[in-house]
Backbone as ProteinMPNN parsed JSONL, in Angstrom:
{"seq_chain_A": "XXXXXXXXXXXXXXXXXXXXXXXXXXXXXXXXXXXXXXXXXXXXXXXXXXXXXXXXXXXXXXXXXXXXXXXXXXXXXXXXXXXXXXXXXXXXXXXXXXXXXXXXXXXXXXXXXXXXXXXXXXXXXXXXXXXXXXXXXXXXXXXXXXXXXXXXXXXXXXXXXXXXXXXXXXXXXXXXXXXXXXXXXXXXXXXXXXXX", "coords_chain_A": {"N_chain_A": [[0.838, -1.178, 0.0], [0.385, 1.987, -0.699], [1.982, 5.002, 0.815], [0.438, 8.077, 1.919], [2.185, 11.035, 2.343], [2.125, 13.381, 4.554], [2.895, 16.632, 5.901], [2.966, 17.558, 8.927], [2.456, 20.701, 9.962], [2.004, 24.175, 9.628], [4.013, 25.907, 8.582], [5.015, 27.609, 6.05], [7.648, 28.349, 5.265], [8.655, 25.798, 6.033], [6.85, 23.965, 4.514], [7.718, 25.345, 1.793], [10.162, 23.812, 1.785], [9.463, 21.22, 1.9], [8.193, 20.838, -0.931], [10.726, 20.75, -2.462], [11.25, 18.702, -2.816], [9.817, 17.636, -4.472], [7.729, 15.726, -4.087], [4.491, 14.274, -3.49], [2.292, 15.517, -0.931], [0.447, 16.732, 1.287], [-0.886, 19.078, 3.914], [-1.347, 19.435, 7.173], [-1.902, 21.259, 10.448], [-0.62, 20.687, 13.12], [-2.553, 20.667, 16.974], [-0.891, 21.654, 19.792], [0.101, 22.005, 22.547], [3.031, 24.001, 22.843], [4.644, 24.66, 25.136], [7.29, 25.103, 26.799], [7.922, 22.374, 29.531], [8.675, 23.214, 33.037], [12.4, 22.427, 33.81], [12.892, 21.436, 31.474], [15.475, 20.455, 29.324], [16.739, 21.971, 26.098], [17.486, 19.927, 23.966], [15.446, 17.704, 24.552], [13.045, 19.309, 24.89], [12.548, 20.105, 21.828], [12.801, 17.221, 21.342], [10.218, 16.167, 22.651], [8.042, 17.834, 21.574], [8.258, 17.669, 18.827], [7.655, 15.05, 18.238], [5.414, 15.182, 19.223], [3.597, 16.729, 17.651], [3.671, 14.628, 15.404], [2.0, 12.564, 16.413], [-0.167, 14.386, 17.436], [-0.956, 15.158, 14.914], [-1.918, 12.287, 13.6], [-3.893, 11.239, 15.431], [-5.349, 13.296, 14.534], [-6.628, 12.866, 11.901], [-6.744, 10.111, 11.618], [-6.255, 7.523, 10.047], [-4.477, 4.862, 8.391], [-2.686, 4.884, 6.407], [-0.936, 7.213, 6.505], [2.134, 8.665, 6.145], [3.517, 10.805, 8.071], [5.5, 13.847, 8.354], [6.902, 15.62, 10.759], [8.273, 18.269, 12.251], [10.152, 20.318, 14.808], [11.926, 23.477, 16.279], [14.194, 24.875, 17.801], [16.251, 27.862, 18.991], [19.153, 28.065, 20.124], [21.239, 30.131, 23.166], [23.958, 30.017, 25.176], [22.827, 28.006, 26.515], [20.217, 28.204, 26.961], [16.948, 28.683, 26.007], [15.764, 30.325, 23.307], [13.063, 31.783, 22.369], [10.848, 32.663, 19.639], [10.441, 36.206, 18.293], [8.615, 37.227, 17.922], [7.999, 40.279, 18.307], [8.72, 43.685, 16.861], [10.395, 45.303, 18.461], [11.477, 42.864, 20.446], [13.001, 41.183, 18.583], [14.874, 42.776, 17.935], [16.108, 43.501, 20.059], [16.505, 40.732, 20.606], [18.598, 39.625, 18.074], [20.894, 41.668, 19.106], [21.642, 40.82, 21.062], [22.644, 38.539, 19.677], [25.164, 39.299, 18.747], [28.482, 38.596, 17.474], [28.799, 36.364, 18.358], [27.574, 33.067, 19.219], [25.087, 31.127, 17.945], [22.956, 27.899, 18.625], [21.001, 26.232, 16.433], [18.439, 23.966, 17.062], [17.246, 21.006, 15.572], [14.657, 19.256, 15.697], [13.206, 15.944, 14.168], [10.759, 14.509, 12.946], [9.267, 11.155, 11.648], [6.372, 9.286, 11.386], [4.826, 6.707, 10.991], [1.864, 5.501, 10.183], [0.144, 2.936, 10.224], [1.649, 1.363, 11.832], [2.521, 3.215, 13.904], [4.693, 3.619, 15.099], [7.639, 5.394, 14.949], [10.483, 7.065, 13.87], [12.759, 9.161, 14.395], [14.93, 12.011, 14.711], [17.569, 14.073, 15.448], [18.827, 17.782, 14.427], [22.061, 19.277, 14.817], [23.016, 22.54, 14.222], [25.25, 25.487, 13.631], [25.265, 28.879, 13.975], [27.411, 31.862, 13.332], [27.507, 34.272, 14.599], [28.096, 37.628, 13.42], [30.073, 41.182, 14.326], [27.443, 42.997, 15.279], [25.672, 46.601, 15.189], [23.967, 48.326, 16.44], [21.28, 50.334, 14.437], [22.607, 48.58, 12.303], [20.882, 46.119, 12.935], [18.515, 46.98, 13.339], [17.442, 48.065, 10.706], [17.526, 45.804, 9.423], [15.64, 43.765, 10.918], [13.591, 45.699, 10.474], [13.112, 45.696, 7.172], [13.12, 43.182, 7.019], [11.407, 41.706, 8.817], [11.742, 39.084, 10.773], [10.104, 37.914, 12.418], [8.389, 35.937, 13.515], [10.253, 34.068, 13.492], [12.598, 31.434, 15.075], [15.6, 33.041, 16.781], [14.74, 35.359, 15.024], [16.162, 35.472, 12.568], [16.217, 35.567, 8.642], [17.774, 33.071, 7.323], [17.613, 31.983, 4.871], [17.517, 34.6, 3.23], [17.492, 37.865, 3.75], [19.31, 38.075, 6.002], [21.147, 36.016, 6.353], [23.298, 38.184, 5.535], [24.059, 39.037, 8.186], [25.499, 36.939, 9.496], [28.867, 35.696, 10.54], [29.832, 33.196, 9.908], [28.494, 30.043, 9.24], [27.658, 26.078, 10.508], [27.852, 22.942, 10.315], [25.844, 19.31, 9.49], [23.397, 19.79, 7.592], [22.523, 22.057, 6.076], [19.492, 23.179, 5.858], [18.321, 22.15, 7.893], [18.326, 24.467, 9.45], [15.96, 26.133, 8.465], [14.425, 24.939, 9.227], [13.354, 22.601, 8.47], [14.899, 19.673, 8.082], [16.045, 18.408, 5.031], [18.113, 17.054, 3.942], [18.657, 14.642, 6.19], [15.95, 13.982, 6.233], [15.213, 12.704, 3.517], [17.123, 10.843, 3.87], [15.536, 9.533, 6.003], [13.18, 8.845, 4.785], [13.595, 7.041, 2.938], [13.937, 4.761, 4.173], [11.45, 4.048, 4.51], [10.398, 2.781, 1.757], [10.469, 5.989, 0.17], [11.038, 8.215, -2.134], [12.19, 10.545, -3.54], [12.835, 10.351, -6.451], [11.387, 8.468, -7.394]], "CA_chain_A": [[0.0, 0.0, 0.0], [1.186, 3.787, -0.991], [1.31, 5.69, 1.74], [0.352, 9.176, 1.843], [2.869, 12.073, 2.82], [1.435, 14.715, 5.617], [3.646, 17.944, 6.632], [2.76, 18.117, 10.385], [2.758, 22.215, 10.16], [1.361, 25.464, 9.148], [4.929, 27.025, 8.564], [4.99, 28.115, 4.75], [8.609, 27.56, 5.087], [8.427, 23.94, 6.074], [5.875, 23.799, 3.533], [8.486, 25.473, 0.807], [11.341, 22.922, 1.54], [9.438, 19.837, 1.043], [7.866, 21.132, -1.708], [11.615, 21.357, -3.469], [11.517, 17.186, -2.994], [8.803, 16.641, -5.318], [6.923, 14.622, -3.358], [2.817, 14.936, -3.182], [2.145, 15.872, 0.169], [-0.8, 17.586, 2.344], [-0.833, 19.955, 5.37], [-2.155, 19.964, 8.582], [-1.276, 22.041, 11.477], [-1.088, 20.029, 14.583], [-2.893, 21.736, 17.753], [-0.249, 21.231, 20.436], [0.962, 23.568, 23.951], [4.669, 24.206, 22.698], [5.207, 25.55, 26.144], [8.595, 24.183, 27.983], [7.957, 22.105, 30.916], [9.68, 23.441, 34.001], [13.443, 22.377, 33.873], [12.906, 20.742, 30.523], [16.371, 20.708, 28.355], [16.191, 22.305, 25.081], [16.91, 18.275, 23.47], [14.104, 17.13, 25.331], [11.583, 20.078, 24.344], [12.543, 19.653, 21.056], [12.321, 15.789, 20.703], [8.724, 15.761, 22.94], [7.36, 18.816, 20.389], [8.521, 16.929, 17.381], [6.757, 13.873, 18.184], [3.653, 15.182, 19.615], [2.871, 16.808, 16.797], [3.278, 13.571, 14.546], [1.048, 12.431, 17.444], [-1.501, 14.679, 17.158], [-2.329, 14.514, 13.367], [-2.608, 11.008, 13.349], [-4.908, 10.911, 16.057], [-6.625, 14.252, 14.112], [-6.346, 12.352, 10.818], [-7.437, 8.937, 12.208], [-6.062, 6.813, 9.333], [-3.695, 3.917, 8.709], [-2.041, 5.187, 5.097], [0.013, 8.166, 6.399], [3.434, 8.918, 6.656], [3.772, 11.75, 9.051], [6.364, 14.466, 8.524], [6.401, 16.411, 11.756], [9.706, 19.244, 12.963], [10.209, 21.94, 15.774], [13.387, 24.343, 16.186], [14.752, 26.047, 19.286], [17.678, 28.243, 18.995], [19.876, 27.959, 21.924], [22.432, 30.714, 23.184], [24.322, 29.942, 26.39], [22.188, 26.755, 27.226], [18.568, 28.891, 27.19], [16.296, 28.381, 24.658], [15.0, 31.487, 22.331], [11.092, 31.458, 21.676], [9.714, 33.744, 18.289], [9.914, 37.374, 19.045], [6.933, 38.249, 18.132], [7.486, 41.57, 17.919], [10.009, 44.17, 16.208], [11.589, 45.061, 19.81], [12.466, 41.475, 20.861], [13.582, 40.957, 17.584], [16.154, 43.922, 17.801], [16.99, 43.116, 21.533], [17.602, 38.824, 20.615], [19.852, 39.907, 17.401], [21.977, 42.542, 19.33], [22.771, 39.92, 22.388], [23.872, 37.557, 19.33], [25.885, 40.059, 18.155], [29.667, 38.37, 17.629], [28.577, 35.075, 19.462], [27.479, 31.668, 18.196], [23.821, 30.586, 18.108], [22.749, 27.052, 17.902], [20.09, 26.237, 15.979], [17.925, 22.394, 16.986], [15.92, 21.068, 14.863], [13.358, 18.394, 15.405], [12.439, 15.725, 12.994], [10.423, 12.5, 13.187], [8.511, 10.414, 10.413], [5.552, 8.17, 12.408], [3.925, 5.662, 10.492], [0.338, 5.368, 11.365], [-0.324, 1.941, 10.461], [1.971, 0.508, 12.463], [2.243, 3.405, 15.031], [6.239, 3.153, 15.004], [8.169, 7.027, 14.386], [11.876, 7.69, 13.914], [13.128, 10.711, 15.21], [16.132, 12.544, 14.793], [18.039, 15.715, 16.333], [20.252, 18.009, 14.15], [22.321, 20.92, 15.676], [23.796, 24.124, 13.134], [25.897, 26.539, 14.481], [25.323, 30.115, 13.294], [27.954, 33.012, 14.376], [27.35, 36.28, 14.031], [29.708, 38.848, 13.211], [29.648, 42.182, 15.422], [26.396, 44.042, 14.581], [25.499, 47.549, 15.67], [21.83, 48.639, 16.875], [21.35, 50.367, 13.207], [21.976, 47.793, 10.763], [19.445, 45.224, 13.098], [17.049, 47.484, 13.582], [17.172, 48.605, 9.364], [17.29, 44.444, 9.217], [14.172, 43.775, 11.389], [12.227, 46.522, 9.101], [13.025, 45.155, 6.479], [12.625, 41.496, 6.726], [9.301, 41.955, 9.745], [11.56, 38.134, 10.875], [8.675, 38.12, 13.844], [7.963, 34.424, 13.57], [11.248, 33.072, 13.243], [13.499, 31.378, 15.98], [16.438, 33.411, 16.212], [15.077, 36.781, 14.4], [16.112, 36.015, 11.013], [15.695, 34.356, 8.113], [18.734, 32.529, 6.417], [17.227, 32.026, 3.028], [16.983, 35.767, 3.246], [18.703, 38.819, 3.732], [19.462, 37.111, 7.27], [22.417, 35.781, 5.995], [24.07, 39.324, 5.67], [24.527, 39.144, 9.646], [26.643, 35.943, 9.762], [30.074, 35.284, 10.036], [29.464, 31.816, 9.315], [27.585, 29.029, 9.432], [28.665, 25.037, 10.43], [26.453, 22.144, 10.47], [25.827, 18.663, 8.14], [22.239, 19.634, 6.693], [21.812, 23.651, 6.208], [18.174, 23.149, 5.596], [17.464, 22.475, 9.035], [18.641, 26.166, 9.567], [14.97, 26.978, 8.22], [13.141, 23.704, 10.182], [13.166, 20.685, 8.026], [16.181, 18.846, 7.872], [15.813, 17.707, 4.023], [19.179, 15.692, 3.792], [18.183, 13.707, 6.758], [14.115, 13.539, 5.861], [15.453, 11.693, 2.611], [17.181, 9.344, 4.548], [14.566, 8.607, 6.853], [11.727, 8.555, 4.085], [14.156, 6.156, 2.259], [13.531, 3.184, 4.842], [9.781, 3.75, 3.886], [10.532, 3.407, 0.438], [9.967, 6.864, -0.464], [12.412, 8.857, -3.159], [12.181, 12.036, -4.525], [13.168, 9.846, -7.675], [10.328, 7.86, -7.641]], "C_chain_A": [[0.89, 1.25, 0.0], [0.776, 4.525, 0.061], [1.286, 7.348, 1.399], [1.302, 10.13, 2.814], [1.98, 13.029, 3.797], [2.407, 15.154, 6.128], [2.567, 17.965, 7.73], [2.828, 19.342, 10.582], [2.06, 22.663, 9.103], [2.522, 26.179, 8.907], [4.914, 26.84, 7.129], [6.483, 27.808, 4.343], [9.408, 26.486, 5.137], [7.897, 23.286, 4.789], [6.769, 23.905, 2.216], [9.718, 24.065, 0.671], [10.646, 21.512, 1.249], [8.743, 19.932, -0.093], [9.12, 20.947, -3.135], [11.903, 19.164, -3.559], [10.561, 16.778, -4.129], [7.505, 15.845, -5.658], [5.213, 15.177, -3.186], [2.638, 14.732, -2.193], [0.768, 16.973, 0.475], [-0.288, 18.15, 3.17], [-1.349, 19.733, 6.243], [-1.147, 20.02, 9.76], [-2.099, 21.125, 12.627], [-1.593, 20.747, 15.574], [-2.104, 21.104, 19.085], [0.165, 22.548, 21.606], [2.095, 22.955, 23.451], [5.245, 24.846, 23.964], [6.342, 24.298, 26.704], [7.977, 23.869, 29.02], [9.376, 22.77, 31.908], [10.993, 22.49, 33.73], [13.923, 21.491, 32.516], [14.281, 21.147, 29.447], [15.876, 21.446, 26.734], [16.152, 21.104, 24.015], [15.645, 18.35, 23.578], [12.8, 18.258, 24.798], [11.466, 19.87, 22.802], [11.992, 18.139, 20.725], [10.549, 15.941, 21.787], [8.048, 17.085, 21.558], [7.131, 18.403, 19.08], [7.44, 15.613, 17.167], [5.245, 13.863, 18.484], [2.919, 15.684, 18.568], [2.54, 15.913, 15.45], [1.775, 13.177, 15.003], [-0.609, 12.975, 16.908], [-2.184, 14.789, 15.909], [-2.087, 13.568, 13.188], [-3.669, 11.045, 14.01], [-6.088, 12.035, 14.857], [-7.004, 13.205, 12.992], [-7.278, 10.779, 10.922], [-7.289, 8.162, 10.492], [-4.908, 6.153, 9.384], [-2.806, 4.208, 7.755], [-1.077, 6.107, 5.028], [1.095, 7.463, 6.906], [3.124, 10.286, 6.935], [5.004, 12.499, 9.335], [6.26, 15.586, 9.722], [8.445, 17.17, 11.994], [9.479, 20.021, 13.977], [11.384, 22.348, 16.008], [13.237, 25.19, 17.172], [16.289, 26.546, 19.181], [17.887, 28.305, 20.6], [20.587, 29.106, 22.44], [22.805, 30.513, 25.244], [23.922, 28.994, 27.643], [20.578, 27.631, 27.383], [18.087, 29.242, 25.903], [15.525, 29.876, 24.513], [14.046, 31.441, 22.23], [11.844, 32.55, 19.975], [10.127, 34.848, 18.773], [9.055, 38.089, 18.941], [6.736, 39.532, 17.62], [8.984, 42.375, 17.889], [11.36, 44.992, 17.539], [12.507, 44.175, 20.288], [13.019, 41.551, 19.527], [14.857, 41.807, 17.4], [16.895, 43.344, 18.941], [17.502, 41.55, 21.112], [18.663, 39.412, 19.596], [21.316, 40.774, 17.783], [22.536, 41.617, 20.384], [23.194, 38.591, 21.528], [25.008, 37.931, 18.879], [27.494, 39.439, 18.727], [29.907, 36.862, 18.584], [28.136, 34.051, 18.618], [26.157, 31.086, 18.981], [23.626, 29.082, 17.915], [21.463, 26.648, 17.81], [19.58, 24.354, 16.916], [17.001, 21.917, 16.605], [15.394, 19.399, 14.793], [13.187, 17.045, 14.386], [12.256, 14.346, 13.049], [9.45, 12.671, 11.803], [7.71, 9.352, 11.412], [5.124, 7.547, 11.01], [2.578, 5.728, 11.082], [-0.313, 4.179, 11.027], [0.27, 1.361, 11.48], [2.422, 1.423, 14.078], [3.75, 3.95, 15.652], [6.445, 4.777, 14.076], [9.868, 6.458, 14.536], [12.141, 8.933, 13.971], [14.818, 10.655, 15.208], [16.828, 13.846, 15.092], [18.825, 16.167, 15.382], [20.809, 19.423, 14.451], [23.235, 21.708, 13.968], [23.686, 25.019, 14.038], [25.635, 28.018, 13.408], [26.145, 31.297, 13.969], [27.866, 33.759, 13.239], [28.001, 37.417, 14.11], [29.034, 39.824, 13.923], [28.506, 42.972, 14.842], [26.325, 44.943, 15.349], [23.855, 47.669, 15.295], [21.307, 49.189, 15.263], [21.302, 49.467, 12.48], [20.959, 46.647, 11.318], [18.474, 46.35, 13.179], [16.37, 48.328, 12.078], [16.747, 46.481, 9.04], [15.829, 43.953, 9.493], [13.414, 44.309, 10.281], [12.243, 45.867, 8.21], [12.396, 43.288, 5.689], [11.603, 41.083, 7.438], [9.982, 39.565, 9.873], [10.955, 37.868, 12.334], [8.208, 36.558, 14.178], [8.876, 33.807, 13.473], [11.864, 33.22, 13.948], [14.507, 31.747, 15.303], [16.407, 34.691, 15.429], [15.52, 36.406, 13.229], [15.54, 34.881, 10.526], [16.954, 34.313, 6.939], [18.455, 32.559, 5.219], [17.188, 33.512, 2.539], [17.773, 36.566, 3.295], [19.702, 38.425, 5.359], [20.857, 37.011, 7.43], [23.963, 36.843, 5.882], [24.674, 39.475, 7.441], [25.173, 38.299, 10.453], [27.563, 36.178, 9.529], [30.582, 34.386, 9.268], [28.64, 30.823, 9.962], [28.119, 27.288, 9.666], [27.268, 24.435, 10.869], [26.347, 20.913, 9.566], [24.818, 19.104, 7.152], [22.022, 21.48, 6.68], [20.383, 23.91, 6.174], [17.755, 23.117, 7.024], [17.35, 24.016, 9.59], [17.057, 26.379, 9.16], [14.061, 25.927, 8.604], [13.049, 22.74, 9.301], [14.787, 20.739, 7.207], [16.068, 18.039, 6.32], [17.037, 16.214, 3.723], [18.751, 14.419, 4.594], [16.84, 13.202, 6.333], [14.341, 12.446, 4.621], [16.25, 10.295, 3.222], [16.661, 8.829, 5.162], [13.538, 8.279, 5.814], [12.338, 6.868, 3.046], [13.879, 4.468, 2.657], [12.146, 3.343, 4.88], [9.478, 3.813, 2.336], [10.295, 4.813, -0.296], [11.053, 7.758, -0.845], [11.281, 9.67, -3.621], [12.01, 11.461, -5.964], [12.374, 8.589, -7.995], [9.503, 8.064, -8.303]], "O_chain_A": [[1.933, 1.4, 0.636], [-0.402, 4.756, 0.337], [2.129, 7.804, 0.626], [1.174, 9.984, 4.029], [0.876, 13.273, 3.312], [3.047, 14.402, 6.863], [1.42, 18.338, 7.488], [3.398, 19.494, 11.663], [1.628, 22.096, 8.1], [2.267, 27.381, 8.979], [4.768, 25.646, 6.866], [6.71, 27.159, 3.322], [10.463, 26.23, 4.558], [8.384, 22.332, 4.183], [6.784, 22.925, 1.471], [10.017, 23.5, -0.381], [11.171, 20.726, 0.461], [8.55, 18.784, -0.493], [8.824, 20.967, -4.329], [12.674, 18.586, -4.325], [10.586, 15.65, -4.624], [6.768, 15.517, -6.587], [4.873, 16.301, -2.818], [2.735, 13.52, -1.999], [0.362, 17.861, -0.274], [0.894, 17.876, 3.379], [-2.516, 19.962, 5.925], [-0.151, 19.355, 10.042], [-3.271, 20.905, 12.932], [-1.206, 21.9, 15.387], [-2.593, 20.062, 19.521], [0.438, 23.726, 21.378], [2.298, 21.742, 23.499], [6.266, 25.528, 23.87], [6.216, 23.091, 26.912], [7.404, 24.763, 29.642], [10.576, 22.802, 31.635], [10.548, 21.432, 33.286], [15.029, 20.957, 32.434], [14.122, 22.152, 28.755], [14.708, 21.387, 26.352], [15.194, 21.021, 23.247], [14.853, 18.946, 22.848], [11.725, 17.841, 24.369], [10.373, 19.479, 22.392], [11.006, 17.894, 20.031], [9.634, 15.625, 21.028], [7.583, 16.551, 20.551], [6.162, 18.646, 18.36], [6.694, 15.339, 16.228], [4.313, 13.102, 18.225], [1.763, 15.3, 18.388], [1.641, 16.146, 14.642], [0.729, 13.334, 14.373], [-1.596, 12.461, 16.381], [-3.383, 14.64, 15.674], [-1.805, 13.606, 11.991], [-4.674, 10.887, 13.317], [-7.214, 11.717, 14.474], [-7.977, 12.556, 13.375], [-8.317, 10.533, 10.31], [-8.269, 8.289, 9.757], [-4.106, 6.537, 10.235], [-1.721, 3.762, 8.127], [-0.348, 6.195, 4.04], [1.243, 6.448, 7.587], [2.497, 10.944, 6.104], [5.685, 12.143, 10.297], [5.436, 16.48, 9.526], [9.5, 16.547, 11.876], [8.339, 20.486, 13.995], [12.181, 21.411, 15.957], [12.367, 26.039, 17.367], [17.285, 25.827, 19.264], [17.256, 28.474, 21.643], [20.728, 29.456, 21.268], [22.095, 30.8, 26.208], [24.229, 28.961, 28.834], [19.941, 27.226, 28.355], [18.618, 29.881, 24.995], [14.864, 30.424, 25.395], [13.956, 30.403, 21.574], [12.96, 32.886, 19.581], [10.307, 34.714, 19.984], [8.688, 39.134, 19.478], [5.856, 39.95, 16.868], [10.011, 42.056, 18.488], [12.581, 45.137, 17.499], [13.707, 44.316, 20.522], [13.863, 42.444, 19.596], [15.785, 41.409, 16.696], [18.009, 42.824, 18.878], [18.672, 41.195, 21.256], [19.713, 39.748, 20.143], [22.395, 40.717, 17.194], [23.746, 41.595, 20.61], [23.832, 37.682, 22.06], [25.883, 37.114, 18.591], [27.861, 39.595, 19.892], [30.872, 36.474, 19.242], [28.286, 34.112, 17.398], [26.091, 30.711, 20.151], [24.182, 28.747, 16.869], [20.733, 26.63, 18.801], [20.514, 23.657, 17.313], [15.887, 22.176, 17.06], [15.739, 18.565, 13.957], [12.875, 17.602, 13.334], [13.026, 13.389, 13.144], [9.054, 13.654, 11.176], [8.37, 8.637, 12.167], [5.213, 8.229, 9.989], [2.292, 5.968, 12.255], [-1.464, 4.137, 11.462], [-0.494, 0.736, 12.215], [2.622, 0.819, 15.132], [3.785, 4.665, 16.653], [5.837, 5.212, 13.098], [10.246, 5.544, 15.268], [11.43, 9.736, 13.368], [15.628, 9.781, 15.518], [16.138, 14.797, 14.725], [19.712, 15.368, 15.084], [20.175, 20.474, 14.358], [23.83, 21.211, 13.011], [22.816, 25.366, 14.837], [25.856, 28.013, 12.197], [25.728, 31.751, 15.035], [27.99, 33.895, 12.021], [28.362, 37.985, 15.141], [27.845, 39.729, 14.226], [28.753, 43.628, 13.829], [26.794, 44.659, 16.451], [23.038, 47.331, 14.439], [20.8, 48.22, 14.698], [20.259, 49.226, 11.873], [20.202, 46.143, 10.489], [17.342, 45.979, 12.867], [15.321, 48.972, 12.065], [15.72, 46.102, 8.476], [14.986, 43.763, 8.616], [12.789, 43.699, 9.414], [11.246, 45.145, 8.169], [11.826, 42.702, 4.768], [10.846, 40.224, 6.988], [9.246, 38.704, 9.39], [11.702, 37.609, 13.277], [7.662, 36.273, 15.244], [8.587, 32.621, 13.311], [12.231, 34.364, 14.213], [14.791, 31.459, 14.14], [17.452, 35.245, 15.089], [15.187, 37.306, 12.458], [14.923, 33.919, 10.984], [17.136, 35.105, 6.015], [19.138, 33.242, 4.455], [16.807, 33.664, 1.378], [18.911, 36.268, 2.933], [20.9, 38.703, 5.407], [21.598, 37.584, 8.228], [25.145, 36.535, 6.041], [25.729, 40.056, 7.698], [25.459, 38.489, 11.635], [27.762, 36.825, 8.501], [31.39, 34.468, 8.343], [28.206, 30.882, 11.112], [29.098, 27.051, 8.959], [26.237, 24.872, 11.38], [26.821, 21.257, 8.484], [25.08, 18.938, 5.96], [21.212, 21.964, 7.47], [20.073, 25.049, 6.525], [16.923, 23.933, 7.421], [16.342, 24.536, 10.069], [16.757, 27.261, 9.964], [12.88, 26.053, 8.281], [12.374, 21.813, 9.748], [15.412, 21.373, 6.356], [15.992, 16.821, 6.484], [16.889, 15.023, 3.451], [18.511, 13.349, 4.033], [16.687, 12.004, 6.099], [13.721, 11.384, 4.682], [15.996, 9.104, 3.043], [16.891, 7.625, 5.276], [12.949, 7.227, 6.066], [11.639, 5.938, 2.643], [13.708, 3.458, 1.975], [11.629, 2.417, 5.505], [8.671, 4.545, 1.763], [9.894, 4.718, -1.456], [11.923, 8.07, -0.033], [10.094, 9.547, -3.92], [11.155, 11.969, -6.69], [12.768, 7.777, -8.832], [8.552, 7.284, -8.362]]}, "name": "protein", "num_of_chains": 1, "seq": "XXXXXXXXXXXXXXXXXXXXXXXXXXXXXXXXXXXXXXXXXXXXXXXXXXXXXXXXXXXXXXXXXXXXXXXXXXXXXXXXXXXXXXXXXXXXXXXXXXXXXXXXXXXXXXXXXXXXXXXXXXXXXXXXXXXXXXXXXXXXXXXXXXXXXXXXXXXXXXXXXXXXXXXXXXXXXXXXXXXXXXXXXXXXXXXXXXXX"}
């Protein structure tokens, strides 16, 4: 039996990267509290976030035919996890305390099965350092790019990239929440190719 693909998310840029595989795929946005438990590692919030939302669209879904692409991403700095900022203040204030320091990105990523119930899950870290910025060019950055929804304040695919030093990591894709290098190797032990 062929199973059917499902993106676990509502992010547009989740949505763009598996879109560049090929693959016919659906959406649905899992309904999940992303809130940290008290003393919860940033691993650990990551891998429970990742999986619950496989989790919860199967249960929404209630079928036996999916495959279940589910991610979540927490930048780290100094062992304390980043949220969103929401809004064009935080967004100025997180980019100026990365200013000349080294962010790491963690990103999420399981495949459940829902006939048999059975996920693989995998963690991958990217390092992002950021060369010295001054209050000015983030706060002309912010305007410009409004990155308000994205861990971390920017957006790599984007002008983003202007505020690195460099970047280190195996899969750069997770940098924007789905790990594509890895997702092909996990979709691979469910027979599923791009080149299919």
């Amino acid at each position: 039996m062929t199973k059917k693909l499902i993106l676990g998310s509502s992010s547009p840029y989740r949505q763009a990267l598996l879109e560049r595989l090929n693959l016919a795929f659906q959406c649905h946005s899992p309904d999940i509290d992303e809130s940290p438990k008290e003393h919860e590692m940033p691993e650990q919030l990551v891998k429970r976030l990742t999986i619950q939302k496989a989790q919860a669209v199967c249960q929404d879904l209630n079928r036996h035919d999916l495959l279940i692409i589910s991610s979540d991403q927490v930048a780290v700095l100094d062992g304390h996890i980043l949220g969103k900022p929401h809004t064009i203040e935080n967004a100025t204030a997180q980019l100026l305390r990365f200013s000349g320091r080294k962010v790491t990105f963690l990103t999420g990523l399981c495949v459940l099965d829902s006939e048999t119930m059975t996920h693989s899950y995998t963690l991958n870290e990217y390092h992002v350092y950021f060369r010295e910025l001054n209050r000015e060019e983030v706060a002309r950055y912010v305007c410009i790019e409004q990155p308000l929804d994205c861990a971390g304040s920017f957006k790599c695919e984007g002008l983003g990239v202007a505020l690195f030093e460099k970047m280190a990591g195996d899969d750069p894709t997770s940098l924007i929440g789905l790990p594509l290098i890895t997702l092909c190797k996990m979709l691979r032990q469910y027979d599923v190719s791009p080149f299919s």
